[in-house]
C-alpha positions as CSV (number, residue, x, y, z in Angstrom):
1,X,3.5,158.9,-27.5
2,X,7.1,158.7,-26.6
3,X,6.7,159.0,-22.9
4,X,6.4,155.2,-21.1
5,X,6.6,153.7,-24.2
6,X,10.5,154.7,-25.2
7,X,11.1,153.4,-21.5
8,X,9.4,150.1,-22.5
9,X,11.1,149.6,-26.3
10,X,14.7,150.0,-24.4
11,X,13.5,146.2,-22.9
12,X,17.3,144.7,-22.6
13,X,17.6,141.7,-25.9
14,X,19.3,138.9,-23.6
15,X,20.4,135.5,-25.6
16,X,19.0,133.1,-22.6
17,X,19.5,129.4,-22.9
18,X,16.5,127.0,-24.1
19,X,15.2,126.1,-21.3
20,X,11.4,125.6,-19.6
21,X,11.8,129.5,-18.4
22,X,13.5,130.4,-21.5
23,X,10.3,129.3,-23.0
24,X,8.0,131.3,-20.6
25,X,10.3,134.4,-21.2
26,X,10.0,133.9,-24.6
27,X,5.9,133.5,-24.8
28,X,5.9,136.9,-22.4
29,X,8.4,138.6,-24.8
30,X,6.3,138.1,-27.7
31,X,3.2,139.2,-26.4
32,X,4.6,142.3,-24.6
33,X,7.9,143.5,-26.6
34,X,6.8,142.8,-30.3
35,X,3.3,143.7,-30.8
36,X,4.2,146.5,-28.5
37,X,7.5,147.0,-31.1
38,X,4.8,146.7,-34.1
39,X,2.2,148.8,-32.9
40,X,4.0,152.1,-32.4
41,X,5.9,151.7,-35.8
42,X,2.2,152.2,-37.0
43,X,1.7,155.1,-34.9
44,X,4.1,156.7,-37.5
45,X,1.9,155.9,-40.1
46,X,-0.6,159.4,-39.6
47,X,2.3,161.5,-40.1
48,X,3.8,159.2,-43.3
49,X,0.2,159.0,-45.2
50,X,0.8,160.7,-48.3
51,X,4.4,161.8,-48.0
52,X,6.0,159.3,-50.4
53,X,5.4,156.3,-52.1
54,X,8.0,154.4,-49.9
55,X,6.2,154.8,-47.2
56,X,3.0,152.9,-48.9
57,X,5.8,150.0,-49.3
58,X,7.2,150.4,-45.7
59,X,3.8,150.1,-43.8
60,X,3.1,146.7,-46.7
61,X,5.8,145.4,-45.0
62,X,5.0,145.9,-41.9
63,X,1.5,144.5,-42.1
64,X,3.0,141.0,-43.8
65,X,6.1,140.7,-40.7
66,X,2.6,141.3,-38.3
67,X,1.4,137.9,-39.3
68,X,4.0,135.9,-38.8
69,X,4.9,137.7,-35.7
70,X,1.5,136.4,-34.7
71,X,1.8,132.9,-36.2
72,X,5.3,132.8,-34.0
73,X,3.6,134.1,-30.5
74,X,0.8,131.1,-31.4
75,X,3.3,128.3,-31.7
76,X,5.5,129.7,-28.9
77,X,2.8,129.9,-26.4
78,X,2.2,126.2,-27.0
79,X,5.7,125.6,-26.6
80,X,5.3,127.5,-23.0
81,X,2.3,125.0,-22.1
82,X,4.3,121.8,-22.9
83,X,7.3,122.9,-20.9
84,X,5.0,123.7,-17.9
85,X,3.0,120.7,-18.2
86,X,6.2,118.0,-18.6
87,X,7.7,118.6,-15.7
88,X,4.3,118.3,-13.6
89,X,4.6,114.7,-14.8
90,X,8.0,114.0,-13.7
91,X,6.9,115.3,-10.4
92,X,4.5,113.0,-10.2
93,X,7.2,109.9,-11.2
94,X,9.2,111.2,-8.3
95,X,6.6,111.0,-5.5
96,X,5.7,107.6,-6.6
97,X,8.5,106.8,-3.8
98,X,8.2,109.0,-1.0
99,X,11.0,111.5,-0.4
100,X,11.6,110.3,3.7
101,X,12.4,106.6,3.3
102,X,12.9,106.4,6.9
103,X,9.6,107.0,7.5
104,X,8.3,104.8,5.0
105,X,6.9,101.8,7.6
106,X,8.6,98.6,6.2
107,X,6.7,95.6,5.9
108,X,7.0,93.4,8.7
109,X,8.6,89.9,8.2
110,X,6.1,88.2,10.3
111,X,3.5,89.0,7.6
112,X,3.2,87.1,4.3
113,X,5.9,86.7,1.9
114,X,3.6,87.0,-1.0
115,X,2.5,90.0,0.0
116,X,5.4,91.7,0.2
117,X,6.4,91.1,-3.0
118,X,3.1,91.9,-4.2
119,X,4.0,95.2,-2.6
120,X,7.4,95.5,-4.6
121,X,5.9,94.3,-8.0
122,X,3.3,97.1,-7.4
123,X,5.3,99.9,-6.5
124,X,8.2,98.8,-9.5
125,X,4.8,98.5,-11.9
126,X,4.0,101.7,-11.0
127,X,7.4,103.1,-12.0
128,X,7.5,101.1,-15.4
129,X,4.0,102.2,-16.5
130,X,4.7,106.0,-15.4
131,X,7.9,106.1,-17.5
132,X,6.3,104.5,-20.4
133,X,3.9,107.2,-21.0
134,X,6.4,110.2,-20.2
135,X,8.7,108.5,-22.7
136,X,6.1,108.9,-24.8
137,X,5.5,112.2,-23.9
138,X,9.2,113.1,-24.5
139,X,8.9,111.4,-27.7
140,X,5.9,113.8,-28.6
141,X,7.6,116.9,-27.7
142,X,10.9,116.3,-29.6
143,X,8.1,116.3,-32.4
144,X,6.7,119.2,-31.9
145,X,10.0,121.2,-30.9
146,X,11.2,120.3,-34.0
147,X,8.5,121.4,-36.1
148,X,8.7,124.4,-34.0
149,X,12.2,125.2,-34.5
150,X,12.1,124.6,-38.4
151,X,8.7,127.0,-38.9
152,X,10.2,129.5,-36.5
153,X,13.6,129.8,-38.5
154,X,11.4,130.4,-41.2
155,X,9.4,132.9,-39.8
156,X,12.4,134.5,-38.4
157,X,13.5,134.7,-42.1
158,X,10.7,136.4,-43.2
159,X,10.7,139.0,-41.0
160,X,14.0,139.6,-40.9
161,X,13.6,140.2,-44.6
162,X,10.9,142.4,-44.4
163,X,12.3,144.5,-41.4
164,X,15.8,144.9,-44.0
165,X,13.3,146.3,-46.3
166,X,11.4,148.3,-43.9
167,X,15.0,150.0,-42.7
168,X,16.4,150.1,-46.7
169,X,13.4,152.4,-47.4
170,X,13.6,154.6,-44.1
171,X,16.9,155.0,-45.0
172,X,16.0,156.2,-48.3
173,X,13.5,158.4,-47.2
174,X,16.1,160.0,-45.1
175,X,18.6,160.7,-47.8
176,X,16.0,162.8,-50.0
177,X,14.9,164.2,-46.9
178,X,18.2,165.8,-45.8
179,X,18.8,169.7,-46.6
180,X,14.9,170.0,-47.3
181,X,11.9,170.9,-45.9
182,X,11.1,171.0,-41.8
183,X,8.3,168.6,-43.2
184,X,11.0,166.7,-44.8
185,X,13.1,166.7,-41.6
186,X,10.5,165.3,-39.7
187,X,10.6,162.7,-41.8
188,X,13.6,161.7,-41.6
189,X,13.7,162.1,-38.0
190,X,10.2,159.1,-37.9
191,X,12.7,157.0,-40.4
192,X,15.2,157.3,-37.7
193,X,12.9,155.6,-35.0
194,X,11.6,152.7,-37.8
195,X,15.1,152.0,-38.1
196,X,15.8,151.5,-34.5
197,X,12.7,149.8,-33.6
198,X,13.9,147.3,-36.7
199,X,16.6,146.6,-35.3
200,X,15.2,145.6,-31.8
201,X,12.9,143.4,-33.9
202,X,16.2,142.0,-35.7
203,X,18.1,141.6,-32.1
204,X,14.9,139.8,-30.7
205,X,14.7,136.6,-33.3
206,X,17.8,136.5,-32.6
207,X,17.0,135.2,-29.2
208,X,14.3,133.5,-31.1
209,X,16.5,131.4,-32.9
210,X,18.6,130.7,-30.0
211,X,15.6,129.1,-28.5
212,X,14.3,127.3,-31.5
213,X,17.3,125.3,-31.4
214,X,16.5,122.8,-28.6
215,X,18.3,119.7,-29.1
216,X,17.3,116.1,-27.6
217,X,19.8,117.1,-24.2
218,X,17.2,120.1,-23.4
219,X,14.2,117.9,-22.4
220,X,13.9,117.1,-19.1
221,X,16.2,114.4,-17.1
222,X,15.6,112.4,-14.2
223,X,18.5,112.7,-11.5
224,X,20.8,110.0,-10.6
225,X,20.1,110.4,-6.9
226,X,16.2,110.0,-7.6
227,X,16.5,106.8,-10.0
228,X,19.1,105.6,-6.2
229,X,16.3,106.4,-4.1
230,X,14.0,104.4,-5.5
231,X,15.8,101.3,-5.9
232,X,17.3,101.8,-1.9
233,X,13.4,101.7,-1.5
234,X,12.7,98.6,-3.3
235,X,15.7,96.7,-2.1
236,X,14.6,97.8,1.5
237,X,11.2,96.1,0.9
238,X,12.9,92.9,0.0
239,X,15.5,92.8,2.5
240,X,14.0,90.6,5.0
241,X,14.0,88.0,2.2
242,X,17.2,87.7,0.7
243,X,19.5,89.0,4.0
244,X,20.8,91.8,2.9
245,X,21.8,95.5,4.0
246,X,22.0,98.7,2.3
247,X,23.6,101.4,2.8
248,X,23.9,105.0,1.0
249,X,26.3,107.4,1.3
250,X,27.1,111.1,-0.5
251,X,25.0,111.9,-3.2
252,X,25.1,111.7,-7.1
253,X,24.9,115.3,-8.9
254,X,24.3,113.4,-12.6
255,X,21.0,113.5,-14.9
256,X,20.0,111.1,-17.0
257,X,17.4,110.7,-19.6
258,X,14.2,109.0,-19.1
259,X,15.3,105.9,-21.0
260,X,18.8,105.9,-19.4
261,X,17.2,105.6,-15.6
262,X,15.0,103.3,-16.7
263,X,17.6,101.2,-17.9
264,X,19.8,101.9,-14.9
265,X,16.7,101.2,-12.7
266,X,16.5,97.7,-14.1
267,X,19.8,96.7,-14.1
268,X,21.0,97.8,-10.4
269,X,17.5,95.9,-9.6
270,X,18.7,92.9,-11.5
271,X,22.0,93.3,-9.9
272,X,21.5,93.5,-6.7
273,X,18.7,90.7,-6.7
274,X,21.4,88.5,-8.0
275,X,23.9,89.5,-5.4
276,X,21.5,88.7,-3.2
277,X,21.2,85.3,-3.7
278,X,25.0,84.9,-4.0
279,X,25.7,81.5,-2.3
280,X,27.5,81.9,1.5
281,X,30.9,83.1,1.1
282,X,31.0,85.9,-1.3
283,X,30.9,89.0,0.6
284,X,30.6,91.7,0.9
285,X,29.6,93.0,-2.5
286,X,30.4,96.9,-3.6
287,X,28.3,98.6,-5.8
288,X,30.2,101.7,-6.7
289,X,28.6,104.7,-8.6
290,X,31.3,107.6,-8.7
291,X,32.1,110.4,-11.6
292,X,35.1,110.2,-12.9
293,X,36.4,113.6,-15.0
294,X,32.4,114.0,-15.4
295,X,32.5,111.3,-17.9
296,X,32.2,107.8,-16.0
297,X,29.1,106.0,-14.3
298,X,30.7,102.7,-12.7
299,X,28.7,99.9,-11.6
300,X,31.1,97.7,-9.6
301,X,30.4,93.9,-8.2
302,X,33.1,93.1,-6.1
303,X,33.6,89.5,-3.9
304,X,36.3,88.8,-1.4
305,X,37.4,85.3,-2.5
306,X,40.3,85.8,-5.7
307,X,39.1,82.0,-7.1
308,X,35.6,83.6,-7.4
309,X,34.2,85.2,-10.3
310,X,30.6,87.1,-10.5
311,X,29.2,85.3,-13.9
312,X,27.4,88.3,-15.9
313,X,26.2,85.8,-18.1
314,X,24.0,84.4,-14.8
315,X,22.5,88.4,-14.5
316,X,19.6,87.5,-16.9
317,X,17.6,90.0,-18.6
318,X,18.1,93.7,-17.1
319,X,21.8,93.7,-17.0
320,X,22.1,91.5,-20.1
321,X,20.2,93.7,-22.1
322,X,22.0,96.8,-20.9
323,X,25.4,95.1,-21.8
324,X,24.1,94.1,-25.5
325,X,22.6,97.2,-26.7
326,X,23.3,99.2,-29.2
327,X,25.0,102.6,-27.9
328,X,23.9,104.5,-30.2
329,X,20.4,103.7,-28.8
330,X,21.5,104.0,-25.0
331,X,23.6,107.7,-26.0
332,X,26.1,106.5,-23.9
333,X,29.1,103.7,-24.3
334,X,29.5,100.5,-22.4
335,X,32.7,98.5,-21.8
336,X,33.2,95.4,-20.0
337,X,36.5,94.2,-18.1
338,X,36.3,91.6,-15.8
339,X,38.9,91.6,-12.6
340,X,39.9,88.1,-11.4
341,X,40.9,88.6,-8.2
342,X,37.6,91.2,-7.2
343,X,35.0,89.8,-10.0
344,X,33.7,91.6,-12.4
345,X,33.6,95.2,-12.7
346,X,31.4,96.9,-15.4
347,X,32.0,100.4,-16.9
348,X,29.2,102.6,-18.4
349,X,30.2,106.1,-20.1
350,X,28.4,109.1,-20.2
351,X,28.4,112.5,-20.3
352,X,27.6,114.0,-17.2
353,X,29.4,115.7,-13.8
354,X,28.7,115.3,-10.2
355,X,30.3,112.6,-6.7
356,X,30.1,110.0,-5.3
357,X,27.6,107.6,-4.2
358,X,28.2,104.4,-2.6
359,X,26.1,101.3,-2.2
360,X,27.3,98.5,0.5
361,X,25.2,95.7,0.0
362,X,26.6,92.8,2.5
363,X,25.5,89.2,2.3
364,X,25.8,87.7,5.7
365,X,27.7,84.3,5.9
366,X,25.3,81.3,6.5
């Protein structure tokens, strides 16, 4: 009885953080280390039946922590399906763009001008509507997580209590069985093992609770670099219309949330759209995105001519609205300081580390 399962109950109790493979490891742990844990406390039972009363109250315990041990593997293994599933869905966000822009053929400027932008619309609709329903997927999980967390802390509870019972009476039963009977002994020696398995119960939800506390920051981001890409993409489609060059250079090691990049997305779309129909003279234009101490995100519009000033009030809607709102609603807070001699220059703070990234958009004199 002891033979490859005493190898099995000395399973290492690591605290891991709460993560998608957290969640797995949890799910796995539960189905493999607890029941496994439960189970060969009952194997005691045979020998206990009709030594004591306490042992009648031990094995009561034992049968009530089973259920929620049960209820907890139920909710935990859909907690494992929704972390698998999620990031399936962000895949599929991501290749809405294809990875090799290079070898994305460009749409040639001899063809129609409406169709081109009906190509951009497309591809930006695309984008929108994907984001929309994985927001709303996010919005689902941090639900469900929640009421995952708050039923598992009580669960956790329960057990816990129930195993400090279990272990009291063990430990009772030992006392009265010292200096007594080899029967006795024996006893005490099967208290000995209840006791430790308890405590590898005890040791486990602590792990468990570890993981139940997922905060809003633990569900998934979208990269910096990706939300870039996308927009180098779009921009690329409408260069041949408004005369303008991108180029890209280092790489962003910064994630944002889904609502973050889609706000970001809009405004360096309504940026640069309005940079490039800057009249002839104002150039070139730098559009600076660089980490600063891990705590800055820097959107820079920058003109050559010191009488010249880039109006912000003239960026209607997405960079308007990303100005305005509230920060409590972005998570992150803006500030605003505009630079005579370069134009204006707008700040947005965040939490977050990684580079550099650079975007030298050029509008050509007429």
């Amino acid at each position: 009885m002891h033979g490859e399962k005493s190898n099995y109950l000395s399973y290492p109790i690591v605290i891991v953080t709460p993560d998608k493979e957290a969640l797995c490891w949890l799910a796995e742990l539960e189905k493999d280390f607890f029941f496994q844990v439960v189970s060969e406390i009952k194997e005691y039972q045979k020998l206990l039946t009709g030594q004591s009363n306490i042992a009648a109250v031990i094995f009561d315990q034992i049968d009530r922590a089973s259920e929620f041990l049960t209820l907890t593997k139920i909710h935990s293994l859909r907690a494992k399906t929704f972390a698998l599933v999620l990031p399936s869905q962000l895949d599929h966000l991501e290749n809405i763009i294809p990875d090799d822009l290079s070898c994305q053929p460009l749409v040639k400027p001899c063809q129609s001008e409406i169709l081109r932008l009906e190509l951009v619309r497309s591809i930006e609709q695309q984008i929108w509507s994907r984001e929309q329903e994985l927001l709303l997927a996010v919005q689902r999980q941090e639900s469900w997580f929640s009421l995952i967390g708050q039923l598992t802390r009580e669960w956790a509870h329960e057990i816990r209590n129930r195993a400090a019972i279990i272990s009291l009476n063990a430990e009772i039963s030992m006392t009265k069985g010292r200096g007594q009977s080899l029967k006795s002994f024996n006893l005490a020696g099967i208290m000995e093992k209840i006791i430790e398995q308890c405590l590898k119960i005890s040791k486990t939800l602590d792990s468990i609770r570890e993981l139940s506390n997922i905060g809003q920051s633990r569900f998934p981001l979208v990269s910096l670099e990706q939300v870039i890409e996308q927009v180098l993409f779009l921009i690329k489609l409408e260069a041949p219309k408004v005369h303008i060059q991108v180029e890209k250079r280092g790489s962003v090691d910064l994630s944002l949330s889904l609502g973050e990049s889609a706000r970001l997305r809009s405004a360096l779309l309504g940026t640069l759209r309005y940079v490039g129909s800057i009249k002839a003279g104002l150039s070139p234009v730098l559009i600076l995105i660089e980490n600063q101490q891990g705590l800055c995100l820097k959107i820079c519009i920058k003109d050559i001519l010191p009488e010249a000033i880039v109006d912000l009030a003239l960026i209607d809607g997405p960079l308007q609205d990303l100005l305005s709102a509230d920060p409590k609603v972005l998570d992150f807070a803006l500030g605003i300081r505009l630079l005579k001699a370069f134009g204006s220059e707008v700040s947005i703070h965040r939490d977050g580390s990684g580079g550099e990234m650079i975007l030298m958009v050029t509008s050509p004199r007429r």
